[in-house]
N, C-alpha and C positions, 0 to 999 in steps of 0.2 A: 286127422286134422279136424278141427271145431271151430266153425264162428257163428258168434251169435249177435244179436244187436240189444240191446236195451239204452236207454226207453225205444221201443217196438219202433219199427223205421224198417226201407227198405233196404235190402243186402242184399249188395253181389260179389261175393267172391270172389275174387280174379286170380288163377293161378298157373304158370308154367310148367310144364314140366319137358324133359329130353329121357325118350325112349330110344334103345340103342336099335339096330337093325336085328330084327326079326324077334322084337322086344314085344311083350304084350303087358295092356292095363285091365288090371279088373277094379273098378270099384264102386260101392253104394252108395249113392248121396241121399240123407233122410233130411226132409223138415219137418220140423216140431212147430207147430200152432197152437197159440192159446186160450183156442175157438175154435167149439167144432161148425163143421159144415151146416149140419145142421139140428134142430131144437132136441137135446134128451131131455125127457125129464123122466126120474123116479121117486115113489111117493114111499114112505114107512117113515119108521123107528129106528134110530141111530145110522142114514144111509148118507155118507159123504161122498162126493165126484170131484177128482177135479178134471178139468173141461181139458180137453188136447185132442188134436187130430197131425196124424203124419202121413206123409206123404214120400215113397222109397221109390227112386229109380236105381235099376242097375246096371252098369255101361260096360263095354270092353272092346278094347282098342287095341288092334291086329297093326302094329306100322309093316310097310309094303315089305315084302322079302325079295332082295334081286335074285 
């Protein structure tokens, strides 16, 4: 799944889901930025950047086993 916002604005995702008993989640959530943290710069002849910084959590969800 992807969402993204444009023009740039805050997003929150809201999503359900039903894990069955003794069901597990695994998944990574990446954000992409279109600025980084903080100042690169490089200097030469024919060098292009474009600016992005992401940021990867990765979660996993054990529902209770009776």
């Amino acid at each position: 799944m992807r969402w993204y916002s444009f023009p740039p604005k805050s997003l929150r995702p809201q999503l359900k889901l039903r894990v069955p008993k003794g069901g597990e989640l695994e998944a990574e959530v990446t954000a992409t930025f279109l600025e980084t943290p903080i100042e690169i710069q490089c200097e030469g002849e024919n060098k292009h950047f474009i600016h992005r910084a992401e940021i990867t959590q990765e979660l996993e969800l054990h529902r209770n086993r009776p």
